[in-house]
MARMAR-744915 format. One line per 2 residues: number of its first residue (from 1); their letters; for each residue x, y, z of C-alpha. Coordinates in nm, 3 decimals. Example, Ala and Ser with C-alpha at 12.3 -4.5 7.8 and 13.67 -1.06 7.14 Angstrom:
BEGIN
1> as> 1.230:-0.450:0.780; 1.367:-0.106:0.714 $
***
This chain:
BEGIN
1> xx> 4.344:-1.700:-0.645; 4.564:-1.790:-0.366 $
3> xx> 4.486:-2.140:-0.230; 4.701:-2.029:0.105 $
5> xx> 4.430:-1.770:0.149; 4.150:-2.061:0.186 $
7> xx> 4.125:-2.238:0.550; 4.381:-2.509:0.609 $
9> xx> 4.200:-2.812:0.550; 4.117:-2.679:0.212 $
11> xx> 4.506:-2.609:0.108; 4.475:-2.976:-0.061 $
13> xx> 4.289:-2.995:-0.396; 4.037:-3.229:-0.281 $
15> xx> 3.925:-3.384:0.027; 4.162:-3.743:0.001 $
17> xx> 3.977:-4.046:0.224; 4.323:-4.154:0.297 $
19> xx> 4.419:-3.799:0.454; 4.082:-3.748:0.602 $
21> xx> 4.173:-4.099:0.792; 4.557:-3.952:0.919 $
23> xx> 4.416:-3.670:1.030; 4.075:-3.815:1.230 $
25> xx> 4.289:-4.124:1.372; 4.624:-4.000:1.363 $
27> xx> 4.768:-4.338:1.171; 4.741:-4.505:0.818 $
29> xx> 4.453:-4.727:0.726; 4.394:-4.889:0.451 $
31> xx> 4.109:-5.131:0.335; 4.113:-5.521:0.302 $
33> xx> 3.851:-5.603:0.045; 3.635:-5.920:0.119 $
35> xx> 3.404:-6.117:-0.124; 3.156:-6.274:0.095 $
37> xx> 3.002:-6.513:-0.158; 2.686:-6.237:-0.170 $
39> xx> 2.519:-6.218:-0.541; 2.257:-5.916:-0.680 $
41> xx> 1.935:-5.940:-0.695; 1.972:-5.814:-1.121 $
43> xx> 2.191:-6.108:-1.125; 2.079:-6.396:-0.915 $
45> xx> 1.897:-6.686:-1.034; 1.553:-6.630:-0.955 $
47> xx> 1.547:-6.238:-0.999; 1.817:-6.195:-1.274 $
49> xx> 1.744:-5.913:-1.503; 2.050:-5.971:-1.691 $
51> xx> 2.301:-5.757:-1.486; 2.449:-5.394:-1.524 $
53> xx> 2.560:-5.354:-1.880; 2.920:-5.293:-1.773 $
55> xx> 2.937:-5.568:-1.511; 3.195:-5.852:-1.408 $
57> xx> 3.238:-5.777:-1.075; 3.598:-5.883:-1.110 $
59> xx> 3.655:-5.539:-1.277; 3.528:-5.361:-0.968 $
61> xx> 3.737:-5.589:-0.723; 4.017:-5.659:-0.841 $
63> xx> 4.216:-5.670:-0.514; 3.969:-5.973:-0.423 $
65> xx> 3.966:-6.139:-0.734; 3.896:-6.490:-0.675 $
67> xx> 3.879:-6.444:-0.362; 3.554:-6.640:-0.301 $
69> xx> 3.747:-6.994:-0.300; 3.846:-6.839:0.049 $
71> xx> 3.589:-6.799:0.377; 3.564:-6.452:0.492 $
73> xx> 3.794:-6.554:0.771; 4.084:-6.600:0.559 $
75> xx> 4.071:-6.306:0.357; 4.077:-6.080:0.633 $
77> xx> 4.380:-6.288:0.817; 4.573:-6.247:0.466 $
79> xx> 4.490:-5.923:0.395; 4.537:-5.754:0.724 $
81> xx> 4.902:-5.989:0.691; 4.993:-5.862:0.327 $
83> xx> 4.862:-5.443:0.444; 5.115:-5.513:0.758 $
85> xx> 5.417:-5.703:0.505; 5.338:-5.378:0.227 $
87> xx> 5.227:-5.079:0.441; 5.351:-5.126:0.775 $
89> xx> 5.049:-5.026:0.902; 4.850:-5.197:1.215 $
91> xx> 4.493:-5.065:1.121; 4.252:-5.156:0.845 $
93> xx> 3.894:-5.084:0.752; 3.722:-5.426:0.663 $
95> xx> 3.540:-5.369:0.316; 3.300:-5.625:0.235 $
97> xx> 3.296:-5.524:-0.157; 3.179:-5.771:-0.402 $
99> xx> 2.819:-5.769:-0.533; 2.572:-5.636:-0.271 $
101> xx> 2.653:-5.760:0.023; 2.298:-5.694:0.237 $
103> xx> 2.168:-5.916:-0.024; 2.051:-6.155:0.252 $
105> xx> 1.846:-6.204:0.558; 1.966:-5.996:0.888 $
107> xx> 2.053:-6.334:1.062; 2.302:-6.455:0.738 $
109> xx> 2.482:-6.105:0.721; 2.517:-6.081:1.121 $
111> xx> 2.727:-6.392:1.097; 2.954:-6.268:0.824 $
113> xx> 2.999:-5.896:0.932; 3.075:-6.010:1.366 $
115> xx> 3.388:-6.193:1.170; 3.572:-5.852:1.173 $
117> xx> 3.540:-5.853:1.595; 3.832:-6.151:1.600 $
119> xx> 4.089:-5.889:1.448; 4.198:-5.631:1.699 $
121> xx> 4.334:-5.479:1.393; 4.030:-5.390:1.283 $
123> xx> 3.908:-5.016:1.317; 3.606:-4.990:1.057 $
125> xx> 3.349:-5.202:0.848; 3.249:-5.072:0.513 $
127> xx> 2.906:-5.222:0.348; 2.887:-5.207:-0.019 $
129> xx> 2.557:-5.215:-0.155; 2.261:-5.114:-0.398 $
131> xx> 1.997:-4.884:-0.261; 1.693:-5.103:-0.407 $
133> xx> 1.898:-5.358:-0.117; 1.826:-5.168:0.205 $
135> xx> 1.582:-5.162:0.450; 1.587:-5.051:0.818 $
137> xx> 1.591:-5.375:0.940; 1.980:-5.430:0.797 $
139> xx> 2.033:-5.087:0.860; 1.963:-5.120:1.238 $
141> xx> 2.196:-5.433:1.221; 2.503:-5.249:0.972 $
143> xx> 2.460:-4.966:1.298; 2.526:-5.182:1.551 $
145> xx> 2.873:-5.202:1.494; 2.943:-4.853:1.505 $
147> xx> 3.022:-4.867:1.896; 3.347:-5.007:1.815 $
149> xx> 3.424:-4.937:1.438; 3.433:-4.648:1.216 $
151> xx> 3.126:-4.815:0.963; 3.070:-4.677:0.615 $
153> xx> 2.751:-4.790:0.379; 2.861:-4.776:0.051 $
155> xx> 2.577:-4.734:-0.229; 2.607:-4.773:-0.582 $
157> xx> 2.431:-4.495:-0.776; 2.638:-4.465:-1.084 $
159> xx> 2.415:-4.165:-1.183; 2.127:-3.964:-1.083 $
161> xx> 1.990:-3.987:-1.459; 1.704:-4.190:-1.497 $
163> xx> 1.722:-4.250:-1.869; 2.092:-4.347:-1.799 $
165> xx> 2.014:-4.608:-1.505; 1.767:-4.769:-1.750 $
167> xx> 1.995:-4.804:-2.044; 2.246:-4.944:-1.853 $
169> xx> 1.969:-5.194:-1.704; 2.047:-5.096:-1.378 $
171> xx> 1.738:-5.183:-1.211; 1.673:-4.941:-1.008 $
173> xx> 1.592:-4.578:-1.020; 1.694:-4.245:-0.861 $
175> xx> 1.414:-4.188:-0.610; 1.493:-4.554:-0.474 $
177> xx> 1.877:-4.364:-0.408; 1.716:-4.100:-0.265 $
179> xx> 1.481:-4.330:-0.024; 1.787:-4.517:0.115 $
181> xx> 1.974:-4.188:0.178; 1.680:-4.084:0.402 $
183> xx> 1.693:-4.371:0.649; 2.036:-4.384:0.674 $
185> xx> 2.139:-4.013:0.693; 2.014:-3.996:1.043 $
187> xx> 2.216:-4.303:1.195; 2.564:-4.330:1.304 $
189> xx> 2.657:-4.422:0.977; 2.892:-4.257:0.722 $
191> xx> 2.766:-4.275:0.331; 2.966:-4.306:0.043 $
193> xx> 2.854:-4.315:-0.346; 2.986:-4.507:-0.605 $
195> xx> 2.944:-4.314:-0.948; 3.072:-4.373:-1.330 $
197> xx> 3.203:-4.109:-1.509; 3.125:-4.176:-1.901 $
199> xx> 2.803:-4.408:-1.892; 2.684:-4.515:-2.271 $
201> xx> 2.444:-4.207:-2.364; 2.529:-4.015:-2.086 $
203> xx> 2.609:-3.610:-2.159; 2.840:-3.373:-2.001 $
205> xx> 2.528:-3.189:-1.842; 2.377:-3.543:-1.729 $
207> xx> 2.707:-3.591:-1.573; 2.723:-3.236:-1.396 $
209> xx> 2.340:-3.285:-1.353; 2.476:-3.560:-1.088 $
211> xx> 2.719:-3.405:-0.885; 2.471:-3.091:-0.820 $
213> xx> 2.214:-3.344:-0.677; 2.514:-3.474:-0.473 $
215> xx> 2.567:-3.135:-0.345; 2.268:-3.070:-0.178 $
217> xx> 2.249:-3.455:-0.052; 2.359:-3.547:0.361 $
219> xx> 2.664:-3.798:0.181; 3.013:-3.813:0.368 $
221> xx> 3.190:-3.998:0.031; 3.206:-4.054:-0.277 $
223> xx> 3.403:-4.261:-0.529; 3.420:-4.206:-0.918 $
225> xx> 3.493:-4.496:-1.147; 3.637:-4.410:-1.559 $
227> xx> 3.373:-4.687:-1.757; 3.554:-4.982:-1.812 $
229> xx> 3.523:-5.222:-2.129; 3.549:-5.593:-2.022 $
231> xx> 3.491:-5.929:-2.208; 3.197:-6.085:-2.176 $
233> xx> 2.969:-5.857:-2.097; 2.652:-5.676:-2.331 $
235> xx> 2.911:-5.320:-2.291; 3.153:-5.512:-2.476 $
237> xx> 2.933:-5.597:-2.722; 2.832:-5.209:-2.771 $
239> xx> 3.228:-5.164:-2.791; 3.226:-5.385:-3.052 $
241> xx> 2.983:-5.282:-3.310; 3.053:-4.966:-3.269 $
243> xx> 2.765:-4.826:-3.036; 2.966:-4.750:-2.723 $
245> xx> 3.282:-4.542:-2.748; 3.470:-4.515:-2.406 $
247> xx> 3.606:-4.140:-2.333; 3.961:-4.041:-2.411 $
249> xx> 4.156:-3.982:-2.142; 4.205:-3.605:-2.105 $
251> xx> 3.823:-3.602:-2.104; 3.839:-3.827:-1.825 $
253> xx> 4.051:-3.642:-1.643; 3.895:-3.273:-1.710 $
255> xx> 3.538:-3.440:-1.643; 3.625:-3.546:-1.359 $
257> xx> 3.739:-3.189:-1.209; 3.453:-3.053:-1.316 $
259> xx> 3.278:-3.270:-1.122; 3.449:-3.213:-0.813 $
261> xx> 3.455:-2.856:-0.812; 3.047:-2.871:-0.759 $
263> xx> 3.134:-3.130:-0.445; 3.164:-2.986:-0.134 $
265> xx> 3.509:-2.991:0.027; 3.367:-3.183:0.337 $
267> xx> 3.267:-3.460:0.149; 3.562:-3.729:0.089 $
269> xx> 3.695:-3.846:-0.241; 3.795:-4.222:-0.177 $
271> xx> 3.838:-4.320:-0.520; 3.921:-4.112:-0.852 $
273> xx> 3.961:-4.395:-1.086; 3.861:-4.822:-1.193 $
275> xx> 4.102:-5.062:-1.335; 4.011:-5.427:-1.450 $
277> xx> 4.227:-5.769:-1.420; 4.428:-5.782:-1.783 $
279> xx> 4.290:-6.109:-1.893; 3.878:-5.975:-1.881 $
281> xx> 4.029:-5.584:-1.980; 3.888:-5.443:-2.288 $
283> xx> 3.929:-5.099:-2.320; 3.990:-4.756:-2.301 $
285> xx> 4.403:-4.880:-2.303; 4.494:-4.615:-2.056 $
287> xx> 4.254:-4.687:-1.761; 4.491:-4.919:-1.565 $
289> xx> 4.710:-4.694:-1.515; 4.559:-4.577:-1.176 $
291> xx> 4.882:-4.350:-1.070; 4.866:-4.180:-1.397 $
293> xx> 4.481:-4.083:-1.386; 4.527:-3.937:-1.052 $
295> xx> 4.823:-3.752:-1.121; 4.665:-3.574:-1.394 $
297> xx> 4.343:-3.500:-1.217; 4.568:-3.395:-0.969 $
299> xx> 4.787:-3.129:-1.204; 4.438:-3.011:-1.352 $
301> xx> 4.348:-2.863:-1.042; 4.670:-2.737:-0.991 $
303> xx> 4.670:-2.588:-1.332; 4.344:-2.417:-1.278 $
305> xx> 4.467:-2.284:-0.939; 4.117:-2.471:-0.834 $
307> xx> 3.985:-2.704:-0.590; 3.659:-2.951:-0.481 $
309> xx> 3.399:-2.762:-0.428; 3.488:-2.420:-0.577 $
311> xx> 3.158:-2.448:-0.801; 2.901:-2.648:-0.549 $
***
């Protein structure tokens, strides 16, 4: 195969969010992630159904960990500051990240997302959230902004396997998924799709199973996360009597190609990997090493002269 042969855009391996952003804008952004205070409806007080398996949210945002001692304010003053002092860049996308953050009333979340319109720095809003959390109501209110900003809903699927969403007490399903896909895919909106690559029970075929349904789905994004062990949580428990085994790395990293190559090119990759704070990291010992992952994923395409979307 010669890659050369393929249309420009497709000369890469896979469709980078970072490169997608260059080209579109013609400068460097980068995202400052904000924890708004929000909770989850499987975690809050009067709805808690004991949480995700897997989940301390401090292993999914790390960048913002602790974090909520500061208003929403601060964070983005520092962390437009420190992506200025690091990057030399001038633009940022503001991420609100932590928990699900529509996980209010439309009145509460208008207040915390019209923070971003005090920094002129500001060039997009991304919403992350659970699709058992949406409704057109918040929808018409996350679209609003798009006028001005480049805005990105962000939902957490993890995987389109039933038996898998239940076993990792999800609490929610994948027609629910497929429900908030259909009234957002028509707005000006841009969708993304958190998924975990190596779920307890989950098969290689489950996994593939996934990215087909992403195929055929109207999605602009998606970001895979390796299954992280952390303390304190009922996955950590499975780690430790034996139940739960995380994948080794190479199967990580050839999984994870596979997976891709059903995706199509057009849809971006903005993440290819998870990594936890050391003091609540468990296991598998090679997942914080983020440049490493991608690397390899990286040389596996290259070594299979292959690319996303080669097998959608």
């Amino acid at each position: 195969m010669d890659l050369f042969s393929y249309p420009k855009e497709k000369i890469f391996r896979y469709n980078h969010f970072g490169r997608y952003l260059r080209t579109k804008y013609g400068y460097t952004v980068h995202k400052v992630n904000i924890d708004a205070g929000f909770t989850c409806p499987n975690r809050d007080k009067e709805t808690a159904a004991g949480g995700c398996i897997y989940c301390d949210n401090r292993a999914f945002n790390k960048h913002s960990y602790h974090e909520i001692e500061k208003s929403v304010r601060q964070q983005l003053a520092e962390g437009i500051i420190q992506k200025k002092r690091i990057y030399k860049i001038d633009k940022v996308i503001a991420y609100f990240q932590a928990y699900t953050n529509t996980y209010e009333n439309s009145d509460y979340l208008k207040k915390q997302y019209d923070l971003i319109r005090e920094f002129p720095e500001i060039m997009g809003l991304s919403i992350g959230t659970r699709p058992d959390c949406i409704d057109n109501e918040k929808l018409d209110l996350i679209e609003s902004y798009s006028d001005d900003y480049q805005v990105w809903v962000e939902y957490g699927l993890q995987s389109a396997n039933d038996k898998t969403l239940e076993t990792i007490n999800r609490g929610h399903n994948f027609q629910q998924f497929l429900d908030a896909i259909e009234i957002t895919k028509n707005r000006k909106l841009s969708i993304c799709v958190h998924l975990i690559i190596g779920l307890p029970g989950e098969s290689y075929d489950e996994i593939m199973h996934t990215a087909d349904l992403l195929a055929g789905l109207p999605i602009d994004g998606i970001k895979l996360h390796n299954m992280c062990v952390v303390n304190g949580t009922r996955l950590h428990e499975m780690y430790c009597d034996g139940s739960f085994k995380p994948m080794e790395f190479d199967e990580y990293v050839q999984t994870s190609v596979d997976f891709l190559e059903r995706i199509p090119y057009e849809i971006t990759v903005q993440r290819l990997t998870a990594d936890s704070p050391p003091d609540i990291f468990v296991s598998p010992e090679w997942a914080n090493d983020r440049f490493k992952i991608v690397n390899a994923i990286e040389n596996e395409f290259i070594r299979r002269d292959s690319f996303q979307g080669i097998n959608c």
